[in-house]
N, C-alpha and C positions, 0 to 999 in steps of 0.2 A: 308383472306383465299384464295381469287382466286388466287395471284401468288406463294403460299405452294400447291394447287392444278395443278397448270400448271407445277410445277420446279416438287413436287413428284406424280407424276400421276402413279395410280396402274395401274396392265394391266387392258386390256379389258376383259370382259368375252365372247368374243366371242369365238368361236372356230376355228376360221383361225391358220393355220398357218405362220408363217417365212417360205422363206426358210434358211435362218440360223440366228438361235439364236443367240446373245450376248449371252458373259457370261454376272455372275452376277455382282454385285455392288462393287470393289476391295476393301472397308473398308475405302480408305483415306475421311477426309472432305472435301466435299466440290468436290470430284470427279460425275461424271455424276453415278447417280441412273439406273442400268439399272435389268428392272423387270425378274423376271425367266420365262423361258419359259413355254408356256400353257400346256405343257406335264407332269410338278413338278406336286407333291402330295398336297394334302390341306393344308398338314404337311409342304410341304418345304415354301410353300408361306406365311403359319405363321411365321414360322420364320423367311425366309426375312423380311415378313414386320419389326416383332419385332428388328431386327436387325438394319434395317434400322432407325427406328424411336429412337431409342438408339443412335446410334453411330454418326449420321447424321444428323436429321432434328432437335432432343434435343439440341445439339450442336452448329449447326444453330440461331435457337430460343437464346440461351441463351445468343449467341453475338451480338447478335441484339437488345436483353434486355441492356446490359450493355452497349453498343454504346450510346445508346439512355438516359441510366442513366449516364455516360461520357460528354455528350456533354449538357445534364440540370446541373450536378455540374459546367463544365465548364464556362457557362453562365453566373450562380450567382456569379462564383467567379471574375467573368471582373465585374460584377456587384457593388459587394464588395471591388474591388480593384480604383473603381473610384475615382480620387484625388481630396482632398478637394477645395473645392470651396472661393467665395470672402466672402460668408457669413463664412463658418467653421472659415476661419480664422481669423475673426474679433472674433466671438464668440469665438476661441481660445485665443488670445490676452486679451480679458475682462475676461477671466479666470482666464491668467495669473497675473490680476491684482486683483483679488477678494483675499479674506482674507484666503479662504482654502487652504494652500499649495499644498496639495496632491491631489487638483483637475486638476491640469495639467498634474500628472501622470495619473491620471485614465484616461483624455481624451483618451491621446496617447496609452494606451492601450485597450479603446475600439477599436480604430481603428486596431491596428495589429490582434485584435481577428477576426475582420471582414477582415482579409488578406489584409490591405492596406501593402506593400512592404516598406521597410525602408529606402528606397531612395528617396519615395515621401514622406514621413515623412518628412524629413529632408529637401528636397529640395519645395514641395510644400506646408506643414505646418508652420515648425520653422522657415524658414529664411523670409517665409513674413509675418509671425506672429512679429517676427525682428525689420522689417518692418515698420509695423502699429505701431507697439509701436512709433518707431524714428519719425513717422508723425504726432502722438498723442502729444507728447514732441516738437516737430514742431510749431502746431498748437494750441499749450498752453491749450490742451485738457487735457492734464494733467502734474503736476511738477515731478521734475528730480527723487523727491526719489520715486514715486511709479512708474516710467517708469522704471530706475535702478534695483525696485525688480521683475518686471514682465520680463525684460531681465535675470535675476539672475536666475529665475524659469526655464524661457525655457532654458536656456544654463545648465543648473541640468538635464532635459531631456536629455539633446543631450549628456552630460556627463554617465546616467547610462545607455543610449540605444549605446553607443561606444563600448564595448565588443560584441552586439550582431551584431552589424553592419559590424564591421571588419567582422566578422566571415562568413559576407553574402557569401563574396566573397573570396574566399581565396586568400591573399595577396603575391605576389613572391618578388624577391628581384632585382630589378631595379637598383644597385647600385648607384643612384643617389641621389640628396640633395636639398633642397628646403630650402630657407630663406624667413618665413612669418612674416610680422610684420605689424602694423599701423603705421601710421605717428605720430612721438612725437605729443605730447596730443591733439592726437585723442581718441574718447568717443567711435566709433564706432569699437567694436572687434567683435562680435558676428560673424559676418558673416565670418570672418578670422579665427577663430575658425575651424566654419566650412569648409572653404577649406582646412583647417589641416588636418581635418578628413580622408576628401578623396582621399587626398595627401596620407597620411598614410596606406589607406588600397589599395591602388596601391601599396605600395611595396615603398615608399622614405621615408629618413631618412630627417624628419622635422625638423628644428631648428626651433620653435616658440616661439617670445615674444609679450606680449603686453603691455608693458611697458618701453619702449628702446628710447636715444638718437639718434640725427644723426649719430654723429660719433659714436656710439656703433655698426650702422648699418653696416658702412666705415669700420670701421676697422673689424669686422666681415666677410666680403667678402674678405677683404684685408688676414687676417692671415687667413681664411678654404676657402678649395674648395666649392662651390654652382653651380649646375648648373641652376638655379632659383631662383630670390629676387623677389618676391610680396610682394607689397606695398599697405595697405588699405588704402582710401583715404576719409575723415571723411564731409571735405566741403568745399568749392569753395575757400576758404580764405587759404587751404592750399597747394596749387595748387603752387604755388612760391616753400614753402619750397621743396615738392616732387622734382621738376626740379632741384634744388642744388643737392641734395643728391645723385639722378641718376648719377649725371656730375658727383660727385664723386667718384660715385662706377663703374662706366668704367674706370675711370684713376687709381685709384687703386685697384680692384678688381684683384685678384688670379687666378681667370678663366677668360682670355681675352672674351671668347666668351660667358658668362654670358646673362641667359635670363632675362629682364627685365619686369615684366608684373606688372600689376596696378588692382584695384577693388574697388568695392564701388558703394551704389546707385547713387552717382553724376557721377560715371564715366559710369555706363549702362545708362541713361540718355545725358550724353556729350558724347558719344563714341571718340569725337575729342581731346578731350584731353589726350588722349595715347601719340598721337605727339607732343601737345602742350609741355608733360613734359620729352620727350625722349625716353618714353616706348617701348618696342616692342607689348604689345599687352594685351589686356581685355581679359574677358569671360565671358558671359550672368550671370553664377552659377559656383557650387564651381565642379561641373561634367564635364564643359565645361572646367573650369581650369587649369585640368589635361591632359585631351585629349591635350589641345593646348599644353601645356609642352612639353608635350612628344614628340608632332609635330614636335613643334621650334627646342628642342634641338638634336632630331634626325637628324634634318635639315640641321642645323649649324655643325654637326658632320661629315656631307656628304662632305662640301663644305671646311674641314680645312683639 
Protein backbone atom coordinates (compact mmCIF):
# COMPACT_ATOMS: atom_id res chain seq x y z
CA UNK A 1 0.00 0.00 0.00
CA UNK A 2 2.89 2.63 0.49
CA UNK A 3 3.71 2.95 -3.29
CA UNK A 4 -0.73 3.20 -4.08
CA UNK A 5 -0.21 5.76 -1.27
CA UNK A 6 2.75 7.78 -2.71
CA UNK A 7 1.51 7.37 -6.71
CA UNK A 8 -2.36 8.34 -5.34
CA UNK A 9 -1.82 10.81 -2.68
CA UNK A 10 -5.09 12.75 -1.76
CA UNK A 11 -4.53 16.39 -1.03
CA UNK A 12 -3.56 17.80 1.97
CA UNK A 13 -6.11 19.21 4.37
CA UNK A 14 -4.42 21.92 4.97
CA UNK A 15 -5.43 25.13 3.92
CA UNK A 16 -2.71 26.74 1.89
CA UNK A 17 -2.93 27.59 -1.05
CA UNK A 18 -1.29 27.17 -4.83
CA UNK A 19 -0.71 29.84 -6.50
CA UNK A 20 -2.10 28.17 -9.39
CA UNK A 21 -3.98 25.15 -9.45
CA UNK A 22 -3.65 22.25 -11.90
CA UNK A 23 -6.43 21.02 -13.36
CA UNK A 24 -7.93 18.06 -12.59
CA UNK A 25 -7.05 14.24 -13.47
CA UNK A 26 -7.61 14.19 -17.63
CA UNK A 27 -9.33 10.60 -17.47
CA UNK A 28 -6.50 8.66 -19.40
CA UNK A 29 -4.73 5.46 -17.49
CA UNK A 30 -2.22 5.77 -16.21
CA UNK A 31 -1.98 9.77 -16.72
CA UNK A 32 -0.45 11.76 -13.56
CA UNK A 33 -3.51 12.02 -10.70
CA UNK A 34 -3.75 15.50 -10.23
CA UNK A 35 -6.12 16.45 -6.87
CA UNK A 36 -8.71 19.38 -7.24
CA UNK A 37 -7.91 22.32 -5.74
CA UNK A 38 -8.60 23.17 -1.97
CA UNK A 39 -11.38 25.64 -2.89
CA UNK A 40 -13.80 22.41 -4.54
CA UNK A 41 -16.84 21.46 -2.59
CA UNK A 42 -16.93 18.17 -0.32
CA UNK A 43 -19.07 17.33 -3.36
CA UNK A 44 -16.41 17.80 -6.02
CA UNK A 45 -13.67 16.05 -4.01
CA UNK A 46 -16.15 12.87 -3.71
CA UNK A 47 -16.33 12.73 -6.82
CA UNK A 48 -12.95 13.08 -7.94
CA UNK A 49 -12.02 10.72 -5.72
CA UNK A 50 -14.81 8.16 -6.78
CA UNK A 51 -13.83 8.83 -10.24
CA UNK A 52 -10.59 8.43 -9.80
CA UNK A 53 -10.49 5.18 -8.07
CA UNK A 54 -12.97 3.86 -10.92
CA UNK A 55 -11.37 4.76 -13.75
CA UNK A 56 -7.60 4.74 -12.65
CA UNK A 57 -6.34 3.03 -9.60
CA UNK A 58 -9.21 -0.17 -10.30
CA UNK A 59 -7.72 -0.39 -13.61
CA UNK A 60 -4.26 -0.31 -12.27
CA UNK A 61 -4.90 -3.01 -9.60
CA UNK A 62 -6.40 -5.29 -12.05
CA UNK A 63 -3.30 -5.30 -14.44
CA UNK A 64 -1.13 -5.91 -11.97
CA UNK A 65 -3.49 -8.86 -10.89
CA UNK A 66 -3.28 -10.36 -14.12
CA UNK A 67 0.51 -9.58 -14.89
CA UNK A 68 1.23 -11.52 -11.91
CA UNK A 69 -1.50 -14.33 -12.70
CA UNK A 70 0.38 -14.17 -16.57
CA UNK A 71 3.61 -14.72 -15.49
CA UNK A 72 2.61 -17.82 -12.57
CA UNK A 73 0.76 -19.64 -15.71
CA UNK A 74 3.72 -18.89 -17.69
CA UNK A 75 6.09 -20.57 -15.25
CA UNK A 76 4.14 -23.76 -14.98
CA UNK A 77 3.85 -24.05 -18.42
CA UNK A 78 8.05 -24.09 -18.98
CA UNK A 79 7.54 -26.16 -16.30
CA UNK A 80 5.29 -28.63 -18.03
CA UNK A 81 6.84 -28.18 -21.11
CA UNK A 82 10.21 -29.75 -19.73
CA UNK A 83 11.47 -32.55 -22.21
CA UNK A 84 11.67 -35.97 -21.21
CA UNK A 85 14.43 -37.24 -19.63
CA UNK A 86 16.99 -40.63 -19.75
CA UNK A 87 14.58 -42.08 -17.37
CA UNK A 88 10.98 -41.19 -19.47
CA UNK A 89 12.52 -42.68 -22.11
CA UNK A 90 13.70 -45.84 -21.09
CA UNK A 91 10.29 -46.01 -19.17
CA UNK A 92 8.72 -45.17 -22.52
CA UNK A 93 10.52 -47.87 -24.52
CA UNK A 94 9.57 -50.73 -21.79
CA UNK A 95 6.10 -49.59 -22.42
CA UNK A 96 6.46 -49.93 -25.81
CA UNK A 97 7.27 -53.34 -25.17
CA UNK A 98 4.67 -54.41 -22.51
CA UNK A 99 1.59 -56.31 -23.66
CA UNK A 100 -1.03 -53.11 -23.38
CA UNK A 101 -1.00 -51.70 -26.79
CA UNK A 102 -2.79 -48.57 -26.08
CA UNK A 103 -0.40 -47.76 -23.38
CA UNK A 104 1.89 -46.03 -25.59
CA UNK A 105 -0.93 -43.83 -26.70
CA UNK A 106 -2.02 -42.83 -23.40
CA UNK A 107 1.67 -42.13 -22.36
CA UNK A 108 2.05 -39.67 -25.35
CA UNK A 109 -0.92 -38.13 -24.52
CA UNK A 110 -0.41 -37.37 -20.93
CA UNK A 111 2.39 -35.55 -21.95
CA UNK A 112 0.58 -33.09 -24.60
CA UNK A 113 -2.13 -32.51 -21.87
CA UNK A 114 0.76 -31.39 -19.76
CA UNK A 115 1.80 -29.03 -22.85
CA UNK A 116 4.89 -30.89 -23.89
CA UNK A 117 5.07 -29.34 -27.70
CA UNK A 118 5.20 -32.08 -30.57
CA UNK A 119 8.38 -31.41 -31.67
CA UNK A 120 9.87 -32.75 -28.50
CA UNK A 121 7.72 -35.54 -28.61
CA UNK A 122 9.14 -36.59 -31.61
CA UNK A 123 12.43 -35.50 -31.32
CA UNK A 124 13.16 -36.08 -27.56
CA UNK A 125 10.74 -39.10 -26.94
CA UNK A 126 10.22 -41.26 -30.08
CA UNK A 127 13.30 -41.20 -31.72
CA UNK A 128 15.44 -42.08 -28.53
CA UNK A 129 12.89 -44.33 -27.37
CA UNK A 130 13.94 -45.68 -31.33
CA UNK A 131 16.92 -45.77 -29.91
CA UNK A 132 16.87 -47.88 -26.82
CA UNK A 133 14.92 -50.33 -28.45
CA UNK A 134 18.02 -50.87 -31.29
CA UNK A 135 20.40 -51.03 -28.18
CA UNK A 136 18.13 -53.38 -26.28
CA UNK A 137 18.23 -55.77 -29.63
CA UNK A 138 22.03 -54.87 -29.59
CA UNK A 139 22.72 -55.92 -26.49
CA UNK A 140 20.61 -59.16 -26.66
CA UNK A 141 18.49 -57.49 -24.08
CA UNK A 142 15.83 -58.53 -25.95
CA UNK A 143 14.83 -60.71 -29.54
CA UNK A 144 14.01 -59.14 -32.81
CA UNK A 145 10.23 -59.92 -32.59
CA UNK A 146 9.51 -57.98 -29.47
CA UNK A 147 12.08 -55.03 -30.42
CA UNK A 148 10.02 -55.18 -34.05
CA UNK A 149 6.80 -54.72 -32.04
CA UNK A 150 7.76 -52.12 -29.71
CA UNK A 151 9.26 -49.97 -32.93
CA UNK A 152 5.83 -50.92 -34.55
CA UNK A 153 4.03 -49.28 -31.62
CA UNK A 154 5.93 -46.04 -31.48
CA UNK A 155 6.14 -45.48 -35.31
CA UNK A 156 1.57 -46.03 -34.69
CA UNK A 157 2.34 -42.85 -32.47
CA UNK A 158 4.16 -40.87 -34.81
CA UNK A 159 1.72 -42.02 -37.54
CA UNK A 160 -1.70 -40.94 -35.62
CA UNK A 161 0.20 -37.74 -34.09
CA UNK A 162 1.22 -36.77 -38.10
CA UNK A 163 -2.03 -34.76 -38.76
CA UNK A 164 -1.66 -32.78 -35.62
CA UNK A 165 1.93 -32.21 -36.24
CA UNK A 166 1.80 -30.99 -39.68
CA UNK A 167 -0.64 -28.74 -38.71
CA UNK A 168 1.77 -27.26 -35.77
CA UNK A 169 3.15 -25.30 -38.38
CA UNK A 170 1.71 -24.40 -41.32
CA UNK A 171 3.48 -25.96 -44.25
CA UNK A 172 4.31 -23.53 -47.49
CA UNK A 173 5.31 -24.97 -50.70
CA UNK A 174 9.11 -24.97 -51.13
CA UNK A 175 8.94 -26.56 -54.45
CA UNK A 176 11.52 -28.83 -53.81
CA UNK A 177 12.06 -32.74 -53.43
CA UNK A 178 13.65 -35.05 -51.21
CA UNK A 179 14.52 -38.78 -51.78
CA UNK A 180 14.53 -40.61 -48.45
CA UNK A 181 15.37 -44.13 -48.23
CA UNK A 182 17.57 -46.88 -46.04
CA UNK A 183 20.21 -48.64 -47.36
CA UNK A 184 18.88 -52.03 -48.99
CA UNK A 185 18.36 -54.37 -46.04
CA UNK A 186 18.71 -52.01 -43.66
CA UNK A 187 16.35 -52.96 -40.44
CA UNK A 188 16.79 -49.49 -39.40
CA UNK A 189 13.66 -46.98 -40.74
CA UNK A 190 12.17 -45.50 -37.96
CA UNK A 191 14.16 -42.63 -37.76
CA UNK A 192 13.77 -42.05 -41.67
CA UNK A 193 10.37 -42.03 -41.12
CA UNK A 194 10.80 -39.42 -39.04
CA UNK A 195 12.84 -37.14 -41.17
CA UNK A 196 9.97 -37.58 -43.58
CA UNK A 197 7.96 -36.08 -41.38
CA UNK A 198 9.68 -32.99 -41.05
CA UNK A 199 10.65 -32.79 -44.54
CA UNK A 200 6.94 -32.77 -45.17
CA UNK A 201 5.64 -30.30 -42.94
CA UNK A 202 8.52 -27.79 -44.32
CA UNK A 203 6.65 -27.69 -47.34
CA UNK A 204 8.82 -30.83 -49.83
CA UNK A 205 7.46 -33.10 -51.78
CA UNK A 206 8.97 -36.52 -50.28
CA UNK A 207 9.65 -39.54 -52.21
CA UNK A 208 9.95 -42.19 -49.36
CA UNK A 209 10.82 -45.90 -49.33
CA UNK A 210 11.76 -48.19 -47.18
CA UNK A 211 12.19 -51.02 -48.89
CA UNK A 212 14.18 -50.09 -52.15
CA UNK A 213 17.18 -51.60 -54.21
CA UNK A 214 20.39 -49.81 -55.24
CA UNK A 215 19.49 -49.41 -58.48
CA UNK A 216 15.73 -48.53 -57.72
CA UNK A 217 17.66 -45.75 -55.91
CA UNK A 218 19.95 -44.83 -59.32
CA UNK A 219 17.69 -44.90 -61.38
CA UNK A 220 15.07 -42.91 -59.40
CA UNK A 221 17.43 -39.67 -59.21
CA UNK A 222 18.28 -40.66 -62.73
CA UNK A 223 14.47 -40.38 -64.40
CA UNK A 224 13.06 -37.40 -61.49
CA UNK A 225 14.44 -34.39 -60.45
CA UNK A 226 15.56 -34.46 -56.43
CA UNK A 227 17.08 -31.77 -54.92
CA UNK A 228 18.00 -34.29 -51.78
CA UNK A 229 18.90 -38.16 -51.57
CA UNK A 230 19.13 -39.13 -47.82
CA UNK A 231 20.52 -42.24 -47.12
CA UNK A 232 19.84 -44.05 -43.76
CA UNK A 233 22.56 -45.93 -42.84
CA UNK A 234 21.71 -49.06 -40.51
CA UNK A 235 25.76 -50.37 -39.61
CA UNK A 236 29.20 -50.13 -40.10
CA UNK A 237 29.04 -53.27 -42.55
CA UNK A 238 27.23 -51.22 -44.91
CA UNK A 239 29.30 -48.40 -45.28
CA UNK A 240 30.92 -50.07 -48.65
CA UNK A 241 27.53 -50.41 -50.20
CA UNK A 242 26.36 -46.54 -49.38
CA UNK A 243 29.93 -45.40 -51.11
CA UNK A 244 28.81 -47.32 -54.50
CA UNK A 245 25.55 -46.04 -54.83
CA UNK A 246 26.56 -42.39 -54.04
CA UNK A 247 29.25 -42.85 -56.97
CA UNK A 248 26.25 -43.67 -58.85
CA UNK A 249 23.91 -41.39 -58.25
CA UNK A 250 26.35 -38.36 -59.13
CA UNK A 251 27.11 -39.88 -62.52
CA UNK A 252 23.66 -40.39 -63.16
CA UNK A 253 21.56 -38.27 -61.37
CA UNK A 254 19.21 -35.65 -63.24
CA UNK A 255 20.01 -32.84 -60.86
CA UNK A 256 23.81 -32.37 -61.35
CA UNK A 257 23.87 -30.54 -58.22
CA UNK A 258 22.12 -33.07 -56.09
CA UNK A 259 22.46 -32.95 -52.25
CA UNK A 260 23.74 -35.85 -50.77
CA UNK A 261 23.22 -36.27 -47.11
CA UNK A 262 23.52 -39.53 -44.88
CA UNK A 263 21.80 -40.51 -41.26
CA UNK A 264 21.82 -42.87 -38.77
CA UNK A 265 23.02 -43.65 -35.24
CA UNK A 266 26.40 -44.92 -36.52
CA UNK A 267 26.84 -41.95 -38.53
CA UNK A 268 26.03 -39.25 -35.49
CA UNK A 269 28.55 -41.30 -33.71
CA UNK A 270 31.29 -41.37 -36.88
CA UNK A 271 30.46 -37.96 -38.09
CA UNK A 272 33.65 -38.98 -40.43
CA UNK A 273 32.14 -41.06 -42.42
CA UNK A 274 30.10 -38.36 -44.58
CA UNK A 275 33.49 -38.21 -46.37
CA UNK A 276 34.46 -41.60 -46.12
CA UNK A 277 31.26 -42.42 -48.26
CA UNK A 278 31.07 -39.15 -50.50
CA UNK A 279 28.23 -37.46 -48.76
CA UNK A 280 27.97 -33.93 -48.44
CA UNK A 281 26.71 -33.88 -45.01
CA UNK A 282 24.67 -35.39 -41.67
CA UNK A 283 22.36 -33.85 -39.08
CA UNK A 284 22.36 -34.49 -35.26
CA UNK A 285 17.97 -34.94 -35.96
CA UNK A 286 15.46 -35.11 -38.25
CA UNK A 287 14.99 -30.77 -37.37
CA UNK A 288 18.60 -30.37 -38.23
CA UNK A 289 17.94 -32.23 -41.42
CA UNK A 290 16.05 -29.88 -42.90
CA UNK A 291 17.53 -26.72 -41.87
CA UNK A 292 20.84 -28.02 -43.53
CA UNK A 293 18.78 -28.96 -46.78
CA UNK A 294 17.66 -26.12 -47.24
CA UNK A 295 21.21 -24.38 -46.60
CA UNK A 296 23.11 -26.73 -49.00
CA UNK A 297 20.83 -26.39 -51.73
CA UNK A 298 20.18 -22.83 -51.51
CA UNK A 299 23.95 -22.74 -51.58
CA UNK A 300 24.65 -24.62 -54.51
CA UNK A 301 21.78 -22.62 -56.23
CA UNK A 302 23.88 -19.32 -55.51
CA UNK A 303 27.05 -20.58 -57.05
CA UNK A 304 25.49 -22.37 -60.56
Amino acid sequence: MDRLTREFRLPEESGSESASQPELWDGRPGAPIQAPANDRTAEDRSRWLARTIEADIIPRLMLAHYATREAGTQARNEAARTPPGQAEVAEFAQIALDVDPSAVARYVDTLRNEGVELDVIYMELLAPAARWLGELWEADLCDFAEVTLGLWRIQQVMYDLSPAFHKATPSGSCDRRALLTPVPNSQHTFGLLMVSEFFRRAGWDVWARTAVSAAEIVNATREEWFDVCGLSIGAESQIPAVAAVILEIRAQSRNPALVVMIGGPIVVAQPGIVHQVGADGTAADAAGAVVYAEEFVKSRARLS
